[in-house]
C-alpha positions as CSV (number, residue, x, y, z in Angstrom):
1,X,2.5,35.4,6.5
2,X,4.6,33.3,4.0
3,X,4.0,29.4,4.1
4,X,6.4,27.1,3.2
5,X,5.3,23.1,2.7
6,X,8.7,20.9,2.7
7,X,7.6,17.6,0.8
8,X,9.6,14.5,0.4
9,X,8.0,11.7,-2.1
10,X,8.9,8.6,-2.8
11,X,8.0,6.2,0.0
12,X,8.7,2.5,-1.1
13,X,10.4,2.9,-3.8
14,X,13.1,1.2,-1.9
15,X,15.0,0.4,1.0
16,X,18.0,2.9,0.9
17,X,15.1,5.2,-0.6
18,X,13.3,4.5,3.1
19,X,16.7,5.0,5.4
20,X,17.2,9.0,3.7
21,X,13.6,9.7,3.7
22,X,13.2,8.3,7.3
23,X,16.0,10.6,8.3
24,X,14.6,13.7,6.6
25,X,11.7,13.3,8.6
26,X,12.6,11.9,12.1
27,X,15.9,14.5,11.9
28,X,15.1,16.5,9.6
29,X,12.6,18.9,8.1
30,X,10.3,17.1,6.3
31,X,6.8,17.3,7.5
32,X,4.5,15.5,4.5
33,X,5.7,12.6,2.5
34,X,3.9,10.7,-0.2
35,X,3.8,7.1,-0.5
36,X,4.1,4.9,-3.1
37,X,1.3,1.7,-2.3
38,X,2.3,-0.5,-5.2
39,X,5.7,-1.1,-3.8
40,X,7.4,-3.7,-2.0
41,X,8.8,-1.4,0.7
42,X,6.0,0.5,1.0
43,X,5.0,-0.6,4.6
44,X,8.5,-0.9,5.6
45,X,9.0,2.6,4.9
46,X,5.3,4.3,6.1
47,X,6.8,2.1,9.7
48,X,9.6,4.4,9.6
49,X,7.7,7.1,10.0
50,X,4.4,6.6,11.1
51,X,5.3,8.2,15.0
52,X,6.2,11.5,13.6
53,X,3.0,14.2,13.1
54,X,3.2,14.0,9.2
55,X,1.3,14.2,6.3
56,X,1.4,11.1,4.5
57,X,0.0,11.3,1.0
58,X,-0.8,8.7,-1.9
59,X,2.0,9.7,-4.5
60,X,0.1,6.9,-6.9
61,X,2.8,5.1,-9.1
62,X,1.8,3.8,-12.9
63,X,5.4,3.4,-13.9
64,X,7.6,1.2,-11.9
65,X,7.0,-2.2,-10.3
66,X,3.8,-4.3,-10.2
67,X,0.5,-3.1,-10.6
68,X,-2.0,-3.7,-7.3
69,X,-5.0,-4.5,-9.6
70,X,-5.6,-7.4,-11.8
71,X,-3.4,-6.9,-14.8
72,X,-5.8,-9.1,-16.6
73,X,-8.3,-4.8,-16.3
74,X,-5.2,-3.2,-17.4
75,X,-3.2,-4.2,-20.3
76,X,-2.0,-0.3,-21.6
77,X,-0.5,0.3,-18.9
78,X,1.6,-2.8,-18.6
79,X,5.4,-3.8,-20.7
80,X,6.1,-6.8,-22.3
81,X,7.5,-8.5,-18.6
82,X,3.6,-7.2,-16.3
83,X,4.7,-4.4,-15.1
84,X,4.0,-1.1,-15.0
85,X,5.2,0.8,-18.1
86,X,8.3,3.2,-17.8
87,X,8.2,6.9,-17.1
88,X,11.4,7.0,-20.2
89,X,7.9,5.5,-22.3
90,X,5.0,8.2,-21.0
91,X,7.7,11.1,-21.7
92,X,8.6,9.8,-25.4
93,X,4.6,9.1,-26.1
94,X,3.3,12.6,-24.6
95,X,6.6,14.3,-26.7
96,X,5.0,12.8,-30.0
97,X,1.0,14.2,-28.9
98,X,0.1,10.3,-27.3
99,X,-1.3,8.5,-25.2
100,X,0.3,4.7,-24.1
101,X,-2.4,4.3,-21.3
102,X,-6.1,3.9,-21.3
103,X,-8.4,6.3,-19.3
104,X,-10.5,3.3,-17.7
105,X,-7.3,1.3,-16.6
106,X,-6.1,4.3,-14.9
107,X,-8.9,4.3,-12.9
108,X,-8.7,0.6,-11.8
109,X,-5.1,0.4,-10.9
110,X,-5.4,4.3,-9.3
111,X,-8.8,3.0,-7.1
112,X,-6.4,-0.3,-6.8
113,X,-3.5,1.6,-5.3
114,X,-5.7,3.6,-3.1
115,X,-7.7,0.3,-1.7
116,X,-3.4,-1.1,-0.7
117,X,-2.4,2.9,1.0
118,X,-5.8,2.2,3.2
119,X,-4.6,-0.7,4.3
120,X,-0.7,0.0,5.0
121,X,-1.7,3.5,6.7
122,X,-5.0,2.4,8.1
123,X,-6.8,5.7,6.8
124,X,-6.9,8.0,3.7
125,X,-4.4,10.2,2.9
126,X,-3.4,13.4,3.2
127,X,-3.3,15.0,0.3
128,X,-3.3,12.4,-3.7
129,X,-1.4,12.8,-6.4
130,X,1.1,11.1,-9.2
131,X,4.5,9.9,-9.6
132,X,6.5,12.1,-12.5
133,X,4.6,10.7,-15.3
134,X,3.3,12.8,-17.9
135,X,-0.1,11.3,-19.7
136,X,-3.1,13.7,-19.6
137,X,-5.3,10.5,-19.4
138,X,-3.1,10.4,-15.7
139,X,-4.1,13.9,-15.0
140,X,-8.0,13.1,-15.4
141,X,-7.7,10.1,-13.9
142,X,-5.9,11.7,-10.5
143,X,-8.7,14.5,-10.9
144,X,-12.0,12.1,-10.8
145,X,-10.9,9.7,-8.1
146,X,-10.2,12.5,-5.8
147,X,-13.2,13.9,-6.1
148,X,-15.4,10.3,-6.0
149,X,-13.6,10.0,-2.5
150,X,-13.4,13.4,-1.5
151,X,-9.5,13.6,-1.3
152,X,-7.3,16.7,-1.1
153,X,-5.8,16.4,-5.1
154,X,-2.6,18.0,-5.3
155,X,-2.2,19.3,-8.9
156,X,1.2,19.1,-10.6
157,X,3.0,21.9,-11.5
158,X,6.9,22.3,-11.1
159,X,6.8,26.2,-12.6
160,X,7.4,28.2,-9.7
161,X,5.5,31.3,-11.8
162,X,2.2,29.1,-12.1
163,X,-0.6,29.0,-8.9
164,X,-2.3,25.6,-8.6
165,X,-5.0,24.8,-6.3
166,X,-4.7,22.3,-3.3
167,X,-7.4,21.9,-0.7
168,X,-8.4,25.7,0.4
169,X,-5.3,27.2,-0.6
170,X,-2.8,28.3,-4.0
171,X,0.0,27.4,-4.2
172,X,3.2,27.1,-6.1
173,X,5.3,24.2,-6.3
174,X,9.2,23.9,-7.1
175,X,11.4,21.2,-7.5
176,X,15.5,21.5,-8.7
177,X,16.7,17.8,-8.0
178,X,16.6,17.0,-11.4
179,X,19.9,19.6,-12.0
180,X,23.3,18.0,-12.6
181,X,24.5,16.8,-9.1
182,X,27.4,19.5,-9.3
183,X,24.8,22.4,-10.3
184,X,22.6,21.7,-7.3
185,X,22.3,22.6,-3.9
186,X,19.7,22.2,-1.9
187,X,20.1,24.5,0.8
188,X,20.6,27.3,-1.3
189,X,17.3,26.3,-3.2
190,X,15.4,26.3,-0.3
191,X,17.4,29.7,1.0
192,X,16.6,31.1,-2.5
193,X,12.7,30.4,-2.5
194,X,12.3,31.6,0.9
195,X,13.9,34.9,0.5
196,X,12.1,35.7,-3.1
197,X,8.5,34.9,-1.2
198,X,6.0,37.7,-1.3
199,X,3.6,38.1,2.0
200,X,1.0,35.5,1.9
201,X,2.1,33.0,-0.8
202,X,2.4,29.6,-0.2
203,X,5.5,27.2,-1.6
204,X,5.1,23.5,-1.7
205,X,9.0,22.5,-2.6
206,X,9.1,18.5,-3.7
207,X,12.4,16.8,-2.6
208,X,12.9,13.0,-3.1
209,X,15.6,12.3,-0.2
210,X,16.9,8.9,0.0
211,X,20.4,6.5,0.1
212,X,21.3,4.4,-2.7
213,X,21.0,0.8,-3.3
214,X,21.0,-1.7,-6.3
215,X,17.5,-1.2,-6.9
216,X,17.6,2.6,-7.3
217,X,20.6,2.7,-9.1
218,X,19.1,0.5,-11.7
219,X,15.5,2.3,-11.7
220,X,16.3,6.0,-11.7
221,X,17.9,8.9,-13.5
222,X,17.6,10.5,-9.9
223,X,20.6,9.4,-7.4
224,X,23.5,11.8,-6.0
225,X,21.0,14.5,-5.4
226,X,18.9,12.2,-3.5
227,X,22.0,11.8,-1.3
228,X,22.2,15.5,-1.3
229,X,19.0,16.8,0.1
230,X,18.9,14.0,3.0
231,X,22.1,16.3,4.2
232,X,20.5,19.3,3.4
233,X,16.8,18.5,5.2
234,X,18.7,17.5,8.2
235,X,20.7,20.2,9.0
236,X,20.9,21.4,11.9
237,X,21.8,25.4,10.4
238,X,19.1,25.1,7.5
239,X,16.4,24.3,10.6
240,X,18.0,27.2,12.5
241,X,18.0,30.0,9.4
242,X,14.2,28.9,8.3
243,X,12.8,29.5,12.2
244,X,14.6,32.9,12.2
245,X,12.7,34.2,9.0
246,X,10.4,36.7,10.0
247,X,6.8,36.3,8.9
248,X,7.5,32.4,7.7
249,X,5.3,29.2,8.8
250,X,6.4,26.0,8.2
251,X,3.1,23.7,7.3
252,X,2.1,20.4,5.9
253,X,-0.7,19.2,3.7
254,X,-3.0,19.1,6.5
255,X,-2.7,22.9,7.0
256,X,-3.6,23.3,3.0
């Protein structure tokens, strides 16, 4: 039996962001989405789609918006204006061997953001783990409040060839949105990983559906193919070809 885990993250991050992600799982194919708790439209968007049978994870954000603890307990990992430093300033620091955030702060604002997803979703998540930022302080600091709570860590990984461990089972993990708009398309991604499974692996594939408004347009390097893979998660002939694949078992985090 092949698994295949359809993920979309990216809960809050806006309200366009909330509209494509709502689709993609009220219409769609998305079964487990992670939710951003230091943002705005967090609640907004966990409303959305709190009805369906989901997943909903903690995708814990320490580089965009306002911080849920006291930034007074975390100065590194705050800009010059309070808020959370940019993902553009983890990738340049961990391309020169550094770290820009301490290992202690990490912990408060994680623990922080975990307290605000308990009370927007009433319970813990799912599954835990980070929003694209690349700091190995991060990595510990995803690693040791999962286990002080007993959470199902996800562990990064976005090279299909490498297993990583979530929950009871390995898996590997694939993501393709970050190709130029007019070199990607999502349903062939999704047709390609599917049909190069062997018997008994398990494919977590990370989408970040969503519509476009000012704020994303002026916060991310990630738009059109947002845009893209709300069409493609809620076709009706994507839904159709994966429930004709012999031996394939659509799951979500819980199922992990």
């Amino acid at each position: 039996m092949k698994q295949l885990l359809i993920r979309a993250d990216d809960v809050g991050y806006s309200y366009a962001v909330n509209l494509g992600i709502s689709r993609s799982v009220n219409e769609g194919l998305v079964r487990s989405v992670g939710l951003m708790p230091n943002m705005p439209e967090a609640a907004r968007g966990w409303a959305w789609v709190r009805d369906a049978n989901i997943a909903i994870g903690q995708h814990s954000n320490l580089c965009l918006g306002m911080p849920c603890a006291d930034p007074k307990l975390i100065p590194s990992l705050l800009d010059e204006n309070g808020q959370l430093k940019s993902s553009r300033a983890y990738r340049a620091a961990f391309a020169e061997g550094r770290e820009i955030v301490e290992y202690d702060e990490l912990l408060i604002e994680i623990e922080a953001q975990l307290e605000s997803f308990r009370k927007i979703v009433g319970r813990d998540p799912d599954y835990f783990e980070a929003h694209a930022v690349m700091s190995d302080n991060l990595t510990r600091a995803i690693h040791d409040v999962a286990e002080r709570h007993g959470l199902k860590e996800q562990v990064g990984s976005f090279d299909p060839n490498e297993m990583v461990r979530c929950g009871q089972t390995d898996v590997h993990m694939a993501c393709e949105d970050m190709l130029p708009p007019e070199q990607y398309d999502p349903v062939d991604f999704v047709r390609r990983t599917v049909e190069d499974m062997a018997d008994g692996e398990t494919y977590v594939l990370v989408f970040h559906p969503g519509y476009l408004d000012a704020f994303i347009l002026d916060n991310s390097s990630l738009t059109v193919n947002r845009t893209k893979e709300v069409d493609a998660l809620i076709d009706p002939g994507l839904r159709a070809w994966l429930e004709g694949q012999p031996g394939l078992r659509l799951v979500d985090y819980r199922d992990l």
